[in-house]
C-alpha positions as CSV (number, residue, x, y, z in Angstrom):
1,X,3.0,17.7,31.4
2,X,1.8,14.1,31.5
3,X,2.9,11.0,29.4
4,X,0.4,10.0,26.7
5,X,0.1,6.5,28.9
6,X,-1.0,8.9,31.7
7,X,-3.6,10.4,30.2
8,X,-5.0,7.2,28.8
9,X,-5.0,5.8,32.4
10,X,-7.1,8.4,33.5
11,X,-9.3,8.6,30.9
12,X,-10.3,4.3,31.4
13,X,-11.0,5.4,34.9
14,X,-13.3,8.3,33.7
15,X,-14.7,6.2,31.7
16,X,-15.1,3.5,33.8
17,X,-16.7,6.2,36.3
18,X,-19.0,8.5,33.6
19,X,-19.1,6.4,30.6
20,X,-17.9,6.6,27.4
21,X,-19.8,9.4,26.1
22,X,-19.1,11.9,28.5
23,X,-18.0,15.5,27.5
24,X,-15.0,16.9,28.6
25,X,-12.6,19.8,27.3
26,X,-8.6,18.9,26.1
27,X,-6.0,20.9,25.9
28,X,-4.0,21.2,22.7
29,X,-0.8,23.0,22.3
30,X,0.4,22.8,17.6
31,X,-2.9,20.5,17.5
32,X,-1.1,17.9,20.1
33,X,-3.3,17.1,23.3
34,X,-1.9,17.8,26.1
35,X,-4.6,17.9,28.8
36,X,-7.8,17.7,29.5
37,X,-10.7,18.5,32.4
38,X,-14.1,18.3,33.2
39,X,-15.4,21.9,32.8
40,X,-13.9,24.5,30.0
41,X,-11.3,26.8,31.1
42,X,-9.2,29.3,29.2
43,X,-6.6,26.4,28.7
44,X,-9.4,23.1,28.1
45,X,-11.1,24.8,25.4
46,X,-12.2,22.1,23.3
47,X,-15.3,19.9,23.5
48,X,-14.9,15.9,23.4
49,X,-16.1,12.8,24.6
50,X,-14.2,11.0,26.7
51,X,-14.2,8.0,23.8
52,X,-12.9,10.7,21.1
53,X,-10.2,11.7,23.2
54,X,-9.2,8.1,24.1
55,X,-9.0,7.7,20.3
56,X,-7.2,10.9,19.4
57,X,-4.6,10.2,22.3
58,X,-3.8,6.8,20.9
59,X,-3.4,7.9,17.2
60,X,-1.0,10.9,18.4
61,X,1.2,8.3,20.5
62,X,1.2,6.0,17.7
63,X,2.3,9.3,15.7
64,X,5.2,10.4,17.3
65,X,6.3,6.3,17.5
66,X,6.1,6.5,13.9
67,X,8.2,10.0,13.8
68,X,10.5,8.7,16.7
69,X,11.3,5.4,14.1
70,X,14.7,6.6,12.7
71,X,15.4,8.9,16.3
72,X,19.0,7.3,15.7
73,X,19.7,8.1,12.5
74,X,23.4,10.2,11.2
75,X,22.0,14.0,11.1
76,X,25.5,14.7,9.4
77,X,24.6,12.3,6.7
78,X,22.6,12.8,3.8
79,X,19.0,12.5,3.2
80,X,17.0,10.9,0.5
81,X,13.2,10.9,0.1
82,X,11.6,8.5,-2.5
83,X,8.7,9.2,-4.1
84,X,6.1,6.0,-5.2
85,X,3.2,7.7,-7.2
86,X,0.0,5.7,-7.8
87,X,-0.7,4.9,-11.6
88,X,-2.8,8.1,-12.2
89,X,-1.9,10.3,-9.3
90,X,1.1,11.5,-10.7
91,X,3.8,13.4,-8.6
92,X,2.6,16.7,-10.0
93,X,-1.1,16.3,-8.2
94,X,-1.6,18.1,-5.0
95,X,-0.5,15.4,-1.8
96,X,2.5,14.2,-3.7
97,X,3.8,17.4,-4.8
98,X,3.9,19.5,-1.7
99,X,5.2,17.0,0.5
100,X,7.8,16.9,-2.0
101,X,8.3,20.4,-1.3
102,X,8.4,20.1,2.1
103,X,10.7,16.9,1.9
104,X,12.9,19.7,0.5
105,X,12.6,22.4,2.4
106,X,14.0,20.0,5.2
107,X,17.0,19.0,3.4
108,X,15.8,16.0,1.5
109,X,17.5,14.7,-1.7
110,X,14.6,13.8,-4.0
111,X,14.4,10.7,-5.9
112,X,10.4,9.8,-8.2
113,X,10.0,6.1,-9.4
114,X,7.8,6.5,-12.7
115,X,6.5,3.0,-13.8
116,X,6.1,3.1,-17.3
117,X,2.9,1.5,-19.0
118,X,0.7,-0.4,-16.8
119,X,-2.8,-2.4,-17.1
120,X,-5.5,-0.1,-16.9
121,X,-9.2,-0.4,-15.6
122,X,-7.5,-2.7,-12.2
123,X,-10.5,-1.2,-10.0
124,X,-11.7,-4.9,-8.9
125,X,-9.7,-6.9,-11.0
126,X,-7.4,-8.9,-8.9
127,X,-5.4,-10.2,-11.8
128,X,-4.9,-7.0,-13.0
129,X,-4.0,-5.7,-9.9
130,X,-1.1,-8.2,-9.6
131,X,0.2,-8.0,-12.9
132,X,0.2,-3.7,-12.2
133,X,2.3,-4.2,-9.3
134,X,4.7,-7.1,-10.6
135,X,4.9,-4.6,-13.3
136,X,5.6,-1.6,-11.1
137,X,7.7,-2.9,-8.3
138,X,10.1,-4.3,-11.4
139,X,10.6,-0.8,-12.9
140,X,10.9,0.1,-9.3
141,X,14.2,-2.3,-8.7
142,X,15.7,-1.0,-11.7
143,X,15.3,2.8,-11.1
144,X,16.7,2.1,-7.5
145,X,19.4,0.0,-8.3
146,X,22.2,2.0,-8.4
147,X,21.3,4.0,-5.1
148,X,24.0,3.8,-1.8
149,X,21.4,3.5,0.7
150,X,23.8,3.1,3.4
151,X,25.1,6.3,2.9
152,X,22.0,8.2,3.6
153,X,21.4,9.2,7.2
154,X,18.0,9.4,7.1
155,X,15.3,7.7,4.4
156,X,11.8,9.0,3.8
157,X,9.7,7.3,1.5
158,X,6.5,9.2,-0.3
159,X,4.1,6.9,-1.5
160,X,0.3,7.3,-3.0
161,X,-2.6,4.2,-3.7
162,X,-0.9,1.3,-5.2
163,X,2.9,3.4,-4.8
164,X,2.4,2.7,-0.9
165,X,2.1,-1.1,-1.8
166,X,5.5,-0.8,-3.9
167,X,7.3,1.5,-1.9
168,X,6.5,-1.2,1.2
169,X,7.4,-4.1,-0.6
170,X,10.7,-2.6,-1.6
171,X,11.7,-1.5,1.9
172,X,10.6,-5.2,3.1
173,X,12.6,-6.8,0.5
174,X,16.2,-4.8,1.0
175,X,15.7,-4.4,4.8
176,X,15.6,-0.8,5.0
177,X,14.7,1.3,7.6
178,X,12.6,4.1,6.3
179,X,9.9,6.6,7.7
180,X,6.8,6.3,5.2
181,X,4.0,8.5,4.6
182,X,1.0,6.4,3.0
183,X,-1.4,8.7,0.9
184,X,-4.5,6.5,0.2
185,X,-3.1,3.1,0.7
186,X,-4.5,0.0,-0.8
187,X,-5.5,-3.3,1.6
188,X,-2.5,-5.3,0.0
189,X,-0.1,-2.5,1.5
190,X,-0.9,-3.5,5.0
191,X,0.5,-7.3,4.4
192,X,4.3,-5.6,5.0
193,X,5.9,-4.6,8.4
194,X,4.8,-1.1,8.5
195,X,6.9,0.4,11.3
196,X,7.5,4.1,11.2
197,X,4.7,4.8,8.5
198,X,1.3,7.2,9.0
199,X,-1.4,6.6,7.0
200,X,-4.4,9.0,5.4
201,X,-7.7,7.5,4.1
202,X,-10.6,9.0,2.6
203,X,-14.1,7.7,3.6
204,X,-15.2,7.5,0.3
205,X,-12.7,6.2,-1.1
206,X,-13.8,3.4,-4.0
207,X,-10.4,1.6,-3.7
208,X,-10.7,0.7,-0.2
209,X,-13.1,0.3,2.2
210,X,-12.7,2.4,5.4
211,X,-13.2,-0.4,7.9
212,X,-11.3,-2.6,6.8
213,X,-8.6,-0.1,6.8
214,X,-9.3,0.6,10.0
215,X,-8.7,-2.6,10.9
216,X,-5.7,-3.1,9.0
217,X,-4.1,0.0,10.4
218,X,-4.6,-1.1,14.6
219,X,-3.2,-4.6,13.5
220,X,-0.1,-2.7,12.4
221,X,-0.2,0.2,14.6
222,X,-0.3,2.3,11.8
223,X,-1.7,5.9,12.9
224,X,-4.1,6.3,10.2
225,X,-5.7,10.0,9.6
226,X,-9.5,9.9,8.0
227,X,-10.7,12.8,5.5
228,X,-14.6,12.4,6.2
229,X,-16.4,12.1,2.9
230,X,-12.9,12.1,0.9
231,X,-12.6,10.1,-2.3
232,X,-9.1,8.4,-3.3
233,X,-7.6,12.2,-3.7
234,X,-9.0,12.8,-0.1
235,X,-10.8,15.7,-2.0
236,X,-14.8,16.1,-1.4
237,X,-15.5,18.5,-4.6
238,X,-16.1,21.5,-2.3
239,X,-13.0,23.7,-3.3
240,X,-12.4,25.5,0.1
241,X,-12.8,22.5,2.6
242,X,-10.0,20.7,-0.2
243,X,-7.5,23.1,0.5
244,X,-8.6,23.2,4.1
245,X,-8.1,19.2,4.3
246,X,-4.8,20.0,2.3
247,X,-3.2,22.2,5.0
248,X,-4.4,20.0,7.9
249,X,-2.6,16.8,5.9
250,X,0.3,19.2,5.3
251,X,0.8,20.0,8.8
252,X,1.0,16.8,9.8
253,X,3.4,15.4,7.2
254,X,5.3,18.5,7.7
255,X,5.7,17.7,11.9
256,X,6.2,14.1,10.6
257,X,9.1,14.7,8.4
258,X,11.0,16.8,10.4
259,X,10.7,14.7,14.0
260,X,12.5,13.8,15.7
């Protein structure tokens, strides 16, 4: 099977050759590309552009980089995962609480901040905004103080809207080395190193405009997964396509979690 740096390399000379819109057909083995040709065959089933696939291979290598973070880490030891909520996305609501689950299905000890009473109405209030995560990230240091994190193998932290701003800050401040799942994250998350985190962003989300995230994300090399048309829940209002973004998010914090 080829390397993901492979791939690419062929793709710039297709592209280079055809253009960028060109169709082709990939391969994907558990959602992962593997291949890809010219005409559909039994193993190339599905229809791209030679642009979208350049795109989708670079977010899956930045993906497994991201899961591949703490590839070193004692397996013998125990884990921990934290969980950052955002200040009305509680860790009972739908992203945080089954990745929790899954967190413990895979043998993670489980440890939720709760930040007490916070400003509220911060939506465009930049004062607000800073005195919520001064606030926060102060409740935060005295939840965590106590914890050994040195005698944790592995460190997973959970984080949702301004909880992946906190949780980011924390790790930056006592040097840890964590794998980080970012639900929603705000534009101030992105000014902290960032390594071994994946992101997911809903194009209509009020809280943060998609571009700029965009943006944000390739500065950092942050794989960042968009929910088209999904608010700062990544939910649309249809029921059925919810759960069906849901499962898709699932599956990929789930392969996240447990990789290497």
């Amino acid at each position: 099977m080829k390397t993901y740096e492979e791939l690419l390399s062929d793709i710039e000379e297709d592209m280079e050759l055809m253009g960028t819109s060109h169709i082709v057909y990939s391969a994907e083995e558990n959602g992962v590309i593997t291949d890809y040709d010219y005409l559909p065959s039994d193993l190339c089933m599905t229809s791209t552009t030679l642009k979208e696939l350049q795109e989708k291979l670079h977010e899956q290598m930045l993906y497994d980089k991201a899961s591949a973070y703490t590839a070193g880490a004692d397996k013998n030891a125990p884990k921990l995962a934290v969980i950052f909520p955002g200040i009305g996305y509680t860790a009972d609501k739908p992203l945080l609480y089954y990745t929790t689950r899954l967190a413990k299905k895979h043998g993670y000890q489980i440890q939720t901040v709760s930040y007490g009473t916070l400003p509220e109405n911060i939506k465009g209030d930049s004062a607000k905004m800073k005195q919520a995560f001064e606030l926060a990230s102060e409740q935060t240091e005295q939840l965590l103080h106590g914890i050994d994190w040195s005698s944790y193998g592995s460190i997973l932290f959970i984080s949702k809207s301004i909880g992946t701003a906190i949780s980011s800050a924390y790790a930056f401040r006592h040097n840890l080395k964590v794998k980080s799942i970012l639900f929603t994250p705000l534009a101030e998350t992105f000014s902290f190193p960032l390594r071994g985190s994946i992101a997911f962003h809903g194009t209509a989300d009020p809280w943060a405009e998609t571009d700029s995230v965009q943006a944000l994300a390739a500065q950092k090399e942050v794989p960042l997964f968009l929910t088209k048309n999904g608010n700062h829940s990544l939910e649309t209002g249809d029921v059925q396509t919810d759960l069906s973004i849901l499962k898709t998010t699932m599956d990929r914090v789930e392969r996240f979690i447990i990789n290497p």
